[in-house]
Every structure is written in structure tokens, then in C-alpha cells.
N, C-alpha and C positions, 0 to 999 in steps of 0.2 A: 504493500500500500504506500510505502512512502519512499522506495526505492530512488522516486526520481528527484530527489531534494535539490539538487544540483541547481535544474530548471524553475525550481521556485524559489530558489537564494537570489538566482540572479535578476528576477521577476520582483522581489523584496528591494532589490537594491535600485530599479528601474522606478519602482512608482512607492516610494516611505512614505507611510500613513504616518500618522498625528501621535499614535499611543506606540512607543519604543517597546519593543518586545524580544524578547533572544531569541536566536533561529531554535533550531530542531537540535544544532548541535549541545544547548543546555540538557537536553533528556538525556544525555549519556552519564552528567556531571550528578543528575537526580538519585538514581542508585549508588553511588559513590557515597555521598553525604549520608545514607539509611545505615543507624551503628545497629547490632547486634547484640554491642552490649549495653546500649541503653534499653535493649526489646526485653534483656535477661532481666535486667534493673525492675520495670514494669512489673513484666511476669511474676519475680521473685514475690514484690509488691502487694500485686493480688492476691496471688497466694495464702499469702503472711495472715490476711483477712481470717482465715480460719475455715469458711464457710461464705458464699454468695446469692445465697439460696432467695428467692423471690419473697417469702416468709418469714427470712430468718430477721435478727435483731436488727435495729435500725436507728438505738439510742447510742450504743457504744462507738468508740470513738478508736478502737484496734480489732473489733470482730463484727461479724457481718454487712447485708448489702448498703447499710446505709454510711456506715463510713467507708467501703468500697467504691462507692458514688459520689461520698464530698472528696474522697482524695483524686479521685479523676475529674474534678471539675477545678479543685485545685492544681493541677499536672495540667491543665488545658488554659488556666488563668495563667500559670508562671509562662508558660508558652506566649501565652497572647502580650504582657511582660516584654520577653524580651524583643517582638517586632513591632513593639511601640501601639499596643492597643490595636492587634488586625484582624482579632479573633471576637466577635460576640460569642460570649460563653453562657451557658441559659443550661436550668433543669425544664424537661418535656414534659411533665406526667400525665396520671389521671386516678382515680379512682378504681379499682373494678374490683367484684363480689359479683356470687352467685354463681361464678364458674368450676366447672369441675376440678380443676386445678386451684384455683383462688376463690373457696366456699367463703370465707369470711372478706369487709371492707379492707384491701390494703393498696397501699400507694405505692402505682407502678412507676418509677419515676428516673428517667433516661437522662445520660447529659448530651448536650448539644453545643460543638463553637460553628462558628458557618464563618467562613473566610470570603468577603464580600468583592465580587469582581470590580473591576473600575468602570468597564464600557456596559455591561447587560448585569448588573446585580442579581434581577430577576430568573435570571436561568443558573439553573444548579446541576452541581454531579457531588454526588455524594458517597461516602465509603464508611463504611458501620463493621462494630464487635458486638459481642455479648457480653455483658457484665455480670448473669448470674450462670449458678452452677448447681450441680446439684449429684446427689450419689444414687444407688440401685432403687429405693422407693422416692418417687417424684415429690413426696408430699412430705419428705423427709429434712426439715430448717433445721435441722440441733448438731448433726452428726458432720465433721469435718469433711468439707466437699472443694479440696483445691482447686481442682478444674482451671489446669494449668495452659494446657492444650484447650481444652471445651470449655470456655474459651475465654482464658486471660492473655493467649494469642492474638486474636482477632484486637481485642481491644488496645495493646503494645502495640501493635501494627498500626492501628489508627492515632493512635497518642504519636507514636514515631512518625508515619506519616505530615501528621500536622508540624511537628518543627521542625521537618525539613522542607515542607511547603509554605511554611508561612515566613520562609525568607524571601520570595515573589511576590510581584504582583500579576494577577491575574486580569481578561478579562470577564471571565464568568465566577459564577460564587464557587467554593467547594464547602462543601459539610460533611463534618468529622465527628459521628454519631456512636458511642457508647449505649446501649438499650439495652434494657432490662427485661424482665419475664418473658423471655424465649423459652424457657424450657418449662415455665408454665399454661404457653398457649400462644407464641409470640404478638404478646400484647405489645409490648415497646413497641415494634414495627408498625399493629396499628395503629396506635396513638399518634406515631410520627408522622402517618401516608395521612390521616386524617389533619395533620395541621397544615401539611402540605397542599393539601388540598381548598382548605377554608381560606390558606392563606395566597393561593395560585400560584404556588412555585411551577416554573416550567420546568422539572426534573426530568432532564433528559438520560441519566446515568444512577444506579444504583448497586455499588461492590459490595454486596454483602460478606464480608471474612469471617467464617465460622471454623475453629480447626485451622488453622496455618501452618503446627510447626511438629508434626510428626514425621518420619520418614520410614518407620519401621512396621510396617503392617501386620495384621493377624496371620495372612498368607505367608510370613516369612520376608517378605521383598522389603529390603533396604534402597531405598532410591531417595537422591534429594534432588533432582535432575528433572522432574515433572509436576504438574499441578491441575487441577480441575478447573474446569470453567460450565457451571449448570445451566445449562438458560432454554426458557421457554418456550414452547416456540407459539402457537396461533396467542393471541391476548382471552384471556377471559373475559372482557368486557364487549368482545364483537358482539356486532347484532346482527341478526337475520337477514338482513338487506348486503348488509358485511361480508358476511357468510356465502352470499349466492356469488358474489364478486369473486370473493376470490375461488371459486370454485374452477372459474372458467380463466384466471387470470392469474392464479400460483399465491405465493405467499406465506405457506406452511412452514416453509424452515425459514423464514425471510424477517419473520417478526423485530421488531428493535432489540429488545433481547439477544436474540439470533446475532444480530450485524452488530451489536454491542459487544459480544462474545468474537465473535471475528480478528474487531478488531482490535481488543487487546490483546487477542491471540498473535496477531503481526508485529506489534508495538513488543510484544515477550521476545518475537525471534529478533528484532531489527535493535532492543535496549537492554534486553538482561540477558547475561551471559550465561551457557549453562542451564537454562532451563523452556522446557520445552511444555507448552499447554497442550490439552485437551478438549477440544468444545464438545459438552457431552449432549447431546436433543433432547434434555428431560430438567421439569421444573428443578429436580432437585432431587438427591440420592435416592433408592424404588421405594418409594413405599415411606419415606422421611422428609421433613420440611425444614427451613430455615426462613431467617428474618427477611429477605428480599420476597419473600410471597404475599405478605400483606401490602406490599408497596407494589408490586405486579398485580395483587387484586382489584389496584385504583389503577389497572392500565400505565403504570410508568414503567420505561426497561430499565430491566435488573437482573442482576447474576449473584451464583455466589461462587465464591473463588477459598477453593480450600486446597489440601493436601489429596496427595494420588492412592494413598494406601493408610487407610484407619486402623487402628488398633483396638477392637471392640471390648478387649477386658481393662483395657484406659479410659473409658467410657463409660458415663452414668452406673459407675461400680462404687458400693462400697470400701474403702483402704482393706486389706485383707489379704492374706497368702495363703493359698487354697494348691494341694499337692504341691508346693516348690513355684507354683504360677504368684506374682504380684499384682494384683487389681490394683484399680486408680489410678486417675487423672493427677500425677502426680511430676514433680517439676522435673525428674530423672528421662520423662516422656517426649521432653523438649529439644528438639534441635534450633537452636538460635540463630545461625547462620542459614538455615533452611526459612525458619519466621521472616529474617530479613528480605532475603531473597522475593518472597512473595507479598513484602510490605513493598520494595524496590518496585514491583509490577501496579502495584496501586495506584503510588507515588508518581510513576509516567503517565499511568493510563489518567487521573486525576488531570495531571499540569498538559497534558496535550491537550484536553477536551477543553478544560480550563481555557486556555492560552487560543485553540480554536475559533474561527466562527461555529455559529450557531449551525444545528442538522438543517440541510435545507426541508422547506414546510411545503406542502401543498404539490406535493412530486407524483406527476402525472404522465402515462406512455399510451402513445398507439406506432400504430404502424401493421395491423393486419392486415393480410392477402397484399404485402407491398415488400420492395427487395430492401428497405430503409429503416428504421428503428429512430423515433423523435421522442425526447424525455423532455417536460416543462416543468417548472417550479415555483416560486413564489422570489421575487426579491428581497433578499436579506435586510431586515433594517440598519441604516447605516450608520445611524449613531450607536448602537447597538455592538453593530460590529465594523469598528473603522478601519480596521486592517484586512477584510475581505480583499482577496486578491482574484477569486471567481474559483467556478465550481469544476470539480472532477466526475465524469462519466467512469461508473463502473461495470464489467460483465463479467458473464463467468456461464460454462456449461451449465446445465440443471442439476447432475450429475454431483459436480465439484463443491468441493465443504469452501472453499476460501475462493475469493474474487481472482479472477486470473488476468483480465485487460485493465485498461484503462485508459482516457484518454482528459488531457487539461483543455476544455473548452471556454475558457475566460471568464467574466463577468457579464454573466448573460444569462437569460432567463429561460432559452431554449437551444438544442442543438440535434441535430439530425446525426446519426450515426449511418456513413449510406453502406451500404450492399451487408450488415449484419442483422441480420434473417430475425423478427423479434420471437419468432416460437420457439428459436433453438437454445436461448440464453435467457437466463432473468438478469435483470439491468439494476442500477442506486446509481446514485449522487451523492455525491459529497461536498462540501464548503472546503475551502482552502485559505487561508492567510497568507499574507504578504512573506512570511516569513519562512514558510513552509509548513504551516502546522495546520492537519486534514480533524474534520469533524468525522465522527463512525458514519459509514455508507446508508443511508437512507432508501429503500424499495419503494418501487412506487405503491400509491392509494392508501387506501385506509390498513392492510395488515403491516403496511412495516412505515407507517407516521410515527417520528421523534415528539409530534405534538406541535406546536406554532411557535 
């Protein structure tokens, strides 16, 4: 996808917008700055909690979720500290009882900094952890649940994350979401899609990090060298009219999700070294959930990005040694230089989207029973995005997991691809900057809209 940066460095240097921005070549310098051992520092951190259970205590000030939550709101304040106030730092919560997980009132209560862009404030990508944990009985607050791996990974990753992204400026927001009662019912996630919502974020990206830093599997495999990527493919939210479209018109693996997934699968091979993604065509492990599916249930694209090989008796077990085997989520479970690695992948995929124009909106194709393929779209708004340099045509076989053409058609709102046959290939667009930095590839119509 970004092979040809060359052509858009020198296209950066022909026509310099207004808002100064680093090339593409700053995404290299981004994994570099991602420590390992501040991820261990974290980790250790949570840990230390005791227990992070949805339930558990909430007045102490060294054991359970609620001083687990003021110290990560203070790790995100000292953050925002040191790049001079660039972090709004905020608790999310809500209420919830009567669930089969959370039978009595308790307060689910998330932390949230949103890192505000300079040009589009309004459009966000965001990357989230879990903040609770829990051992073999779900309904179990008393009993030590380190959940070191599940997941005081995820949320190191995001905490890491944020200080080595809040050394830029962006033009879009990023937010660096800690949530809560996942493993009670991923309430955190909807509390959060539901402010998102009230509050019309244009959330065009969501990395869900659950599990980040294992590399030792139940199977035996030792690998630090790959990582998952889940994503959805049609929306839950199509309607029936939706539905008939794209019946005749494709779509099914095309979804934002899909081409979300894509393309940090590209941004993995072209900026971190070493590791190789997997785009898997399912919401989320068979038959298992995580936090990006309440934010997919309001129609925003989301993934979750974890580790390639699980360790099920490290997992929602009680501490225990059972014949010579060690249960528990426990800090020995942890590869930190593996955690980084895939905080590294966040951390680009975040500052590219960031640093990006916006997905283009309103991406529309014909070209039946014709030897030519014409794609249209909406023009970017420009104060919005003043570095817009014009958009990229993508295709690819039907066949093919990843885009294989492409062509830079400039700042324009339509372009003819002549003699590529449109029944053979599904086609996107992309936004481009001056700079050289691509927004994820957008499919035409309503299955694979970024939103406006």
C-alpha cells in the first residue's frame, strides 16, 4: 500500500500545505521510541493490585479495580504532564445492575485521554485495554486474579502507546481507552460506543488489544514473530435495502473492519520488523468476544489485535498447580519485548490514520457491461484536511486477501480506470497527504463506508 512513497514525497514537496507534518519516514522512528521496559513497569503495576475484578474493592488505595483505575488515570495525567496538557484525561462510566454478571448497582467506570487532532478534532481512531481480571469463577472479587496477560497487557500497551504518541501532533484525535467490565459483559465498551455516539464522534478506527504478550501456546508453539488481527466482516447494522445491494454488488469481506484489518496488516510488513499479521474473517476468536464488538455493534470499524497462540490454563484460572501444570494469569506468562512489538503496531497504525486524510465518504462505482471501471466520491473537506494531496485507486482479484494495484489519480472526485473489466476485481479508494500518508482503503457503497 505505501510502496510508492517516493512519488508522494516528491508531490509533498511540489505543492506544502499550511499544517507541517513528517513524511512517512517518522513511522519507522515510532517503534523505536515503544520501551519494553516501561510495558514490564505497567504490567508489574497492575498486577501488584492484587485482584481487578469488576466487583472487587474500590475504596483501597493498593488493592482492587478502583485504585487500578485512579492509578491509570494518574499514568495518563503525568503523560499529558509532560507534553504540556495534550491529553484530556476523563473517567467514562455508568451504572449497571441486574445483569447476570453484575446482579447488584456497581460502577463501571473506564479511563479515557483523547489526544485532540489540530485540522479534524472530530474524527477519531482509537486503541483500548482491559482493566479488569478475573480467575476460574467469573463472579469470583476476593480471590487474587493478576491477569497479567488478560489483560494488564493490553492496557501497558495503551498507556505506552500514549507517551510515545503524545510527542506529535496530529491531524485527527487518537483515544487511549482503558475499560472496564469486559469480563463481566463488556460493559466498558458499551458505555464508551454509546458516548461516542451521543456525542458524534466520526470513529473511523477501533484496536481493540486484549492479550498482547504471550508467545507460548497450549499447542506447544513458541513464536513471537506473529499476531492476530479479528475483524468483521458484513456490519450488523445493514438493513435490508443494504443487504439486497450488496448481494449483486460484493462486499462481504470488504466491510471497514475488513480494509481496517488490511491495512495494518501492510503498515506491520512495511514498519515493524519481525512480525508478521494474520487477518482472521471472524468477529472474534469461535465462539468468544472482546471489547471492539460493542463499538462494531454501533457500526464503527474495529478489530482486535492480540497474540497468535493462547495459553488456556493462563486464562481465567485460579493461581494453582495441578499435577506439576501452573495455572494463572501470572507475570512469568509475559513476554515484554513481544507486548512491545505489538504496542509498536498500534502506535503506527494510530499516527498514520492520525497524521492521514480522512477515509474518503460517499464512494460510489459503475461500469457494467463496459470495458472501463469509474469510482466517485465525495470531496474531502478542506479545512479539515489541508494536507490532502488527492486520492488512490485500489484493486485486487476477488480471490486475493490484500489489494494488489493501484493507481495515484490526484485531487479529484472521479477517475475512470479504462480497459479493467469491473466484474473481475473489487475496487477502494483511499485519501492521501501531501506527505505521503494513505487513509485505510475504502469499498465502494454502503458495506464498506468509513462513515462521512
Amino acid at each position: 500500500m505505501f510502496a510508492r512513497l517516493a512519488v508522494l514525497t516528491a508531490l509533498a514537496t511540489a505543492s506544502a500545505g499550511s499544517l507541517a507534518a513528517p513524511d512517512t519516514n517518522e513511522l519507522h522512528a515510532i517503534p523505536k521510541a515503544v520501551s519494553a521496559d516501561r510495558i514490564e513497569q505497567d504490567i508489574r503495576k497492575l498486577v501488584s493490585f492484587g485482584t481487578r475484578h469488576t466487583l472487587s474493592e474500590t475504596e483501597s488505595d493498593t488493592r482492587g479495580i478502583g485504585a487500578a483505575r485512579r492509578w491509570i488515570k494518574q499514568e495518563f495525567e503525568a503523560i499529558s504532564a509532560q507534553c504540556g496538557g495534550c491529553l484530556e484525561v476523563m473517567f467514562v462510566g455508568d451504572t449497571v445492575s441486574g445483569e447476570k454478571r453484575i446482579p447488584e448497582p456497581t460502577d463501571v467506570i473506564s479511563v479515557v485521554a483523547i489526544q485532540r487532532g489540530s485540522t479534524d478534532p472530530n474524527r477519531y481512531v482509537l486503541m483500548s485495554g482491559d482493566i479488569d481480571s478475573r480467575v476460574s469463577d467469573v463472579m469470583d472479587a476476593t480471590s487474587d486474579a493478576p491477569g497479567a496477560n488478560d489483560n494488564a497487557s493490553g492496557v501497558a500497551g495503551t498507556l505506552e502507546a500514549a507517551r510515545v504518541l503524545s510527542q506529535y501532533q496530529f491531524n485527527g484525535s487518537i483515544v487511549y481507552a482503558a475499560l472496564a467490565g469486559e469480563e463481566q459483559g463488556l460493559f466498558g465498551g458499551k458505555i464508551l460506543a454509546a458516548k461516542a455516539k451521543d456525542e458524534g464522534w466520526r470513529l473511523k478506527a477501533v484496536l481493540n488489544n486484549d492479550m498482547i504478550g504471550n508467545i507460548e501456546g497450549v499447542n506447544g508453539v513458541i513464536n513471537n514473530t506473529t499476531a492476530r488481527l479479528f475483524a468483521e466482516g458484513t456490519r450488523v447494522t445493514e438493513t435490508a435495502d443494504e443487504a439486497r445491494t450488496r448481494r449483486f454488488t460484493g462486499g462481504e469481506v470488504d466491510s471497514p473492519s475488513r480494509n481496517l484489518a488490511r491495512y495494518i496488516d501492510k503498515l506491520a510488513d512495511e514498519y515493524i520488523p519481525n512480525l508478521d499479521t494474520m487477518v482472521i474473517y471472524r468477529l472474534d476468536r469461535f465462539g468468544r468476544g472482546g471489547h471492539h464488538r460493542p463499538l462494531n455493534d454501533l457500526g464503527y470499524p474495529g478489530i482486535r489485535i492480540m497474540e497468535t497462540n493462547e495459553n488456556y490454563v493462563r486464562q481465567h484460572q485460579d493461581l494453582r498447580t495441578e499435577d506439576g501444570v501452573e495455572y494463572g494469569d501470572t507475570i512469568e506468562g509475559v513476554d515484554f519485548d513481544y507486548a512491545a512489538k505489538l504496542t509498536s503496531l498500534n502506535a503506527v497504525s494510530l499516527a498514520a490514520m492520525a497524521w492521514a486524510p480522512a477515509p474518503p465518504a460517499d464512494v460510489t462505482i459503475k461500469g457494467a457491461v463496459s470495458p472501463d471501471t469509474t469510482l466517485s466520491w465525495a470531496q474531502a473537506d478542506k479545512q479539515q484536511n489541508p494536507n490532502l494531496a488527492g486520492y488512490k485507486i485500489y484493486w485486487r482479484y476477488t480471490d486475493a486477501p490484500q489489494w494488489q494495484y493501484s493507481k495515484f489519480v490526484g485531487n479529484v472526485t472521479s477517475a475512470t480506470l479504462e480497459n479493467v473489466v469491473i466484474d473481475n476485481y473489487f475496487f477502494g479508494v483511499a485519501s492521501v497527504s501531501k506527505e505521503g500518508f494513505e487513509s485505510p482503503v475504502v469499498f465502494p457503497g454502503a458495506a464498506g463506508s468509513f462513515g462521512e
